[in-house]
N, C-alpha and C positions, 0 to 999 in steps of 0.2 A: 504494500500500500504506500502510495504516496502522500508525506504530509505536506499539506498544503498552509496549514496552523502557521500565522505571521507571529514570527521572531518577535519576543519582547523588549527586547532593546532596538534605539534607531540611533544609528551617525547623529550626533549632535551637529555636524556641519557635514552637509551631503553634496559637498561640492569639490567633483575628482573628476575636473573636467583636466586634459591636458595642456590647455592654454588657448587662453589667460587662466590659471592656476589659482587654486586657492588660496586667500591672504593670508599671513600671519596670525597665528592663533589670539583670539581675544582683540583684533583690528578693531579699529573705531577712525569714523572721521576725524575725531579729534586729536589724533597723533598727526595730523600733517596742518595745523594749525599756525607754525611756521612757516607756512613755503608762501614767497613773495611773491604774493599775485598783483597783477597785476602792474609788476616793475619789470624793467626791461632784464636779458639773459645776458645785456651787454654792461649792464650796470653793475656796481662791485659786489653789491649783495649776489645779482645774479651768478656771478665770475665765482663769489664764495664757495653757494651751495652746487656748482657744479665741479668744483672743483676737489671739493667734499665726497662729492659721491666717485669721483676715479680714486680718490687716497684710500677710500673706505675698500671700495673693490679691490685693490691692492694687497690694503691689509688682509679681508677676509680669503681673498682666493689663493695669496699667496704668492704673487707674480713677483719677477725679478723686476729689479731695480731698475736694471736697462731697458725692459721692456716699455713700451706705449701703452698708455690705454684711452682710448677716443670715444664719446658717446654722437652716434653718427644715427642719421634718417632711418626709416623705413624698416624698424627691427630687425629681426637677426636675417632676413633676408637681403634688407638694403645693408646692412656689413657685408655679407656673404659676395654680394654681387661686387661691391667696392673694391674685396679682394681681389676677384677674378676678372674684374675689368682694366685695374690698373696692372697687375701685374702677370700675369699667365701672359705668354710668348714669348719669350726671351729664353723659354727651353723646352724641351719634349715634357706631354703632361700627361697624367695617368691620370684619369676622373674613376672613384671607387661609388658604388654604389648599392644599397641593402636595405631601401626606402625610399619613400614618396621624397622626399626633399632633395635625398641623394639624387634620384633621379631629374627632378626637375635642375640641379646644377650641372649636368651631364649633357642634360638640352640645349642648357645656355653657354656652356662649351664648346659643341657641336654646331649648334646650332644657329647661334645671336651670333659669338664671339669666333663662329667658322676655324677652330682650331683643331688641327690632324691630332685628336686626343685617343689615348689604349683607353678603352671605358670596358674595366673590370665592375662585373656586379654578382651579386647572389641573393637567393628569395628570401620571401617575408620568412623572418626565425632565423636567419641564418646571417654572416657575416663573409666576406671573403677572407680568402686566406693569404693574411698578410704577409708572411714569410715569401709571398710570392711577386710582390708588388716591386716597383723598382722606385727607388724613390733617390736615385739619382735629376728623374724625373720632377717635377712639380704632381703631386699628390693634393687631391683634392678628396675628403671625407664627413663623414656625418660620425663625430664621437659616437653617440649616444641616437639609434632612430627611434626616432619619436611615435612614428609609425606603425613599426613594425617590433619593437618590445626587443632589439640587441641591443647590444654595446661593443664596442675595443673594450676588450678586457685590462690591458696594459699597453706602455708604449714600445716592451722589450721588441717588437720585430722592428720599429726604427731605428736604422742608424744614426751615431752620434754623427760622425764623418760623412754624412747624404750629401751630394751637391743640390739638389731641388730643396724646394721648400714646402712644407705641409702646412696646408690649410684647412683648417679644423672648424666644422660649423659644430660647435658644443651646447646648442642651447635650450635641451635639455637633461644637460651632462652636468655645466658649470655651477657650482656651490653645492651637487649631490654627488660628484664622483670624483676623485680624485685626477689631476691632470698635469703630464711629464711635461712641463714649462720646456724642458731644455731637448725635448723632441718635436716642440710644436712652435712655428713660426707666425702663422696668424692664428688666431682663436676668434669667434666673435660667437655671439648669444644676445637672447633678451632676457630682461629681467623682467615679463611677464612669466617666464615658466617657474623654475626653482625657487625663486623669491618671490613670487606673487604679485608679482609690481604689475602698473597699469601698462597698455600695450602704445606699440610707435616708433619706440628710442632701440636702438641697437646699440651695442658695446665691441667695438674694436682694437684686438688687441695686437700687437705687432714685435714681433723680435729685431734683436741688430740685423741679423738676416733679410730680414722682410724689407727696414727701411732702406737697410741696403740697395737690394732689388729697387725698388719705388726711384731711389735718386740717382740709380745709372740705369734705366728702362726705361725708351716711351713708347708704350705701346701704340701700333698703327691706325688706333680706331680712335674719334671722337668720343670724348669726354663727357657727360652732362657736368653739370656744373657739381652736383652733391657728390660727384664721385671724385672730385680732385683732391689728392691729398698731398700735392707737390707744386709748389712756383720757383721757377725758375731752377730748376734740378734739385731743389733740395725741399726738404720735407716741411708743411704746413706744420710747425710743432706747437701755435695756440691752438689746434686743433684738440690734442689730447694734452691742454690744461685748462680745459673747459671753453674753449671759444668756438661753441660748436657752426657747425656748417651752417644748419639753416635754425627757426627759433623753436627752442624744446619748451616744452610745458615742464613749468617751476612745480607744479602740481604733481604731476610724475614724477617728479628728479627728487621731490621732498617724500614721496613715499618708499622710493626706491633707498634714501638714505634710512627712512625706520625700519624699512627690513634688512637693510645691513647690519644699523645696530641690533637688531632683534638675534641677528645671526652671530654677532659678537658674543649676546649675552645666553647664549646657550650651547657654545663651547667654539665658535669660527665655524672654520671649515670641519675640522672635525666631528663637532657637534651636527653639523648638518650633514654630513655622510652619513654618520650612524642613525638618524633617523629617516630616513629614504630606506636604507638597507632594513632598518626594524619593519617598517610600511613592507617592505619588498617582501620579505622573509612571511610575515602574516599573509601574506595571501598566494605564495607558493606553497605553504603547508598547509593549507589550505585545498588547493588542486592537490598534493600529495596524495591525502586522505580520500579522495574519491574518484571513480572510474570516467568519469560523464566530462569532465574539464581537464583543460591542462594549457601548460604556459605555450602560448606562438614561440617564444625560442626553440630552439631543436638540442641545444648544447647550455647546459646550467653555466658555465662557465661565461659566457655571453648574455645570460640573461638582465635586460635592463632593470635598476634598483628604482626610477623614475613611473615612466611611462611600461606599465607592465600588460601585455597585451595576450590577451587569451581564447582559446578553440573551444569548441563544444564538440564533443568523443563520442557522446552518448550515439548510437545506431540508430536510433530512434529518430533524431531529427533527420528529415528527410530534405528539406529547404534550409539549408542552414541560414543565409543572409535572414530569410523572412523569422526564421527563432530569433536569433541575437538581437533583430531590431525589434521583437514582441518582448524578448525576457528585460530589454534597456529600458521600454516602453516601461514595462510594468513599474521595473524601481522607479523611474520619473515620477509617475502616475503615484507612488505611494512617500514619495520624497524625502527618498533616503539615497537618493545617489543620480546626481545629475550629469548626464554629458558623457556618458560612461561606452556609449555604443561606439566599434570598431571605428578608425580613418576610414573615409567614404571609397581609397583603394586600394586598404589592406585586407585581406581574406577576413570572412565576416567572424565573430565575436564581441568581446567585452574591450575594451580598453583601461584600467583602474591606473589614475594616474596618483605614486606614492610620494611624492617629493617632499623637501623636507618639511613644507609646511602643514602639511596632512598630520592628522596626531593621530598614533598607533592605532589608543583607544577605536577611534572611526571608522578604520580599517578593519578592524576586529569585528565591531559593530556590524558592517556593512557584509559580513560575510554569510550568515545564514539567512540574507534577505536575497544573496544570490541565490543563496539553493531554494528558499523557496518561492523565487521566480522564477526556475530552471522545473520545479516540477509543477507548480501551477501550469506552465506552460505547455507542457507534456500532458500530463493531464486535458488541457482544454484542446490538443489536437487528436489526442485520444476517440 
């Protein structure tokens, strides 16, 4: 018999969307009650708090010294694109990809940016195998797919001595997973995902390498104007001391600083790994303990601590896509888990996004209202 009997506990915060992510525990309007509205980004206050929020990022993530950090247009996509429009040509590039984002930069490779690029990929669950990748090359990758519930496990298959440079779209990797600084040349993310910030702004981050590249490369294609990060051969450097490109919202930039501090005060980076991975771990023993689910990774070793994305086993569903978007439905419907249904081009299931902002407790919660939307649901096609 299947119970159908609703769970007596519910998520206190049923919000596991993958992004825009959930806030900060116990968020309140009132914690961004300082951000200078309505004064200019060019003015000292404005210079202040942006300039706050790269040192804060610094501090929390951990970045070297020498690196860049720029808060740039169009979130982690307009980083992403900034990368690869100013600098890919200047050497052979290998485009990796193991997700919807992966691939959409594979496009823009091939496609926008017309460059003779190796485009290494492997399916939803799976990652390619980096041992294989040349990264003499310019290397372009997705840390962390968002998508599809992998990760890079670590940064050991890059060489220290690579001649290309790796660009690393991390964003929803950066503040929940650990990241080899001195194997990775750009990074960029938003800080709508792991920190819960408001969406728009992207975070560019840049090695000696990278600006290297930037101020002896011009590549052969027009520019828009938000993608310049170079006058007159050397690098824009008010750009990452807060003198950003076009005008950021003080309103974002002041919440994005309370979730650093919030990040601070529950252990840094450290603190925010270990609660992703707690998130993670709750709802892979979860799938353990029962026949009917199991994680889209293929290999535990790669499975994402973030964005954890999940199949329905059971024989019984005969339509999968039409289950997963009824068993999503239902939690919506009973409002303990919003936003939850698979990427609209990853093989159908659940999506449970863990990041560090999620509290265990939630995740716990949130587990026996899966199973019993998974047999209501069986049940009603019964």
């Amino acid at each position: 018999m299947l119970d159908t009997t609703t769970p007596a506990t519910r998520p206190a915060n049923p919000r596991f969307s993958s992004g825009p992510c959930a806030k900060i525990p116990q968020f309140s309007l009132d914690m961004l009650s300082d951000a200078p509205l309505g004064r200019s980004h060019r003015a000292a206050v404005g210079k202040t708090k942006l300039a706050q929020a790269i040192d804060l990022t610094r501090e929390v993530l951990g970045v070297p010294a020498d690196y860049r950090i720029g808060i740039v247009p169009g979130s982690d996509t307009g980083a992403v694109e900034m990368a690869m429009w100013t600098m890919l040509g200047a050497r052979p590039v290998e485009m990796l990809a193991w997700e919807s984002f992966g691939e959409g930069w594979v496009t823009d490779a091939v496609k926008q940016l017309k460059l003779d690029a190796k485009v290494t990929k492997a399916g939803y669950g799976e990652i390619v195998d980096l041992a294989n990748v040349d990264f003499d090359r310019d290397v372009v990758f997705t840390w962390n797919g968002t998508t599809s519930g992998v990760r890079v496990p670590n940064g050991d298959a890059i060489p220290a001595d690579r001649e290309g440079l790796t660009i690393c779209d991390a964003t929803s990797a950066a503040f929940a997973m650990e990241l080899p600084w001195d194997k990775l040349d750009v990074v960029t993310f938003s800080w709508q995902k792991v920190l819960g910030g408001e969406g728009a702004h992207g975070v560019l981050i840049l090695s000696p390498r990278a600006v290297e590249r930037l101020e002896s490369f011009t590549p052969d294609r027009p520019l828009p104007k938000i993608f310049r990060l170079t006058k007159g051969g050397k690098l824009i450097e008010g750009i990452f001391k807060g003198e950003t490109i076009n005008t950021p919202s003080m309103l974002c930039v002041e919440d994005y600083i309370v979730a650093l501090n919030w990040a601070k005060s529950v252990g840094g980076l450290k603190g925010l790994v270990a609660r992703a991975e707690a998130n993670a771990r709750t709802v892979w023993d979860f799938c353990a303990a029962r026949d009917w689910i199991a994680n889209l990774a293929v290999d535990p070793a790669t499975a994402s601590t973030t964005s954890v994305c999940l199949r329905f086993t059971d024989p019984r569903v005969t339509d999968g896509e039409a289950f997963a978007k009824a068993v999503a439905k239902r939690l919506e419907k009973e409002g303990v888990a919003y936003d939850v249904g698979a990427y609209r081009d990853a093989p159908a299931g659940l999506r449970i996004w863990c990041g560090s902002t999620v509290e265990q407790a939630d995740v716990a919660a949130l587990m026996p209202w899966i199973e019993w939307a998974f047999n209501a649901e069986i049940a009603a096609q019964a």
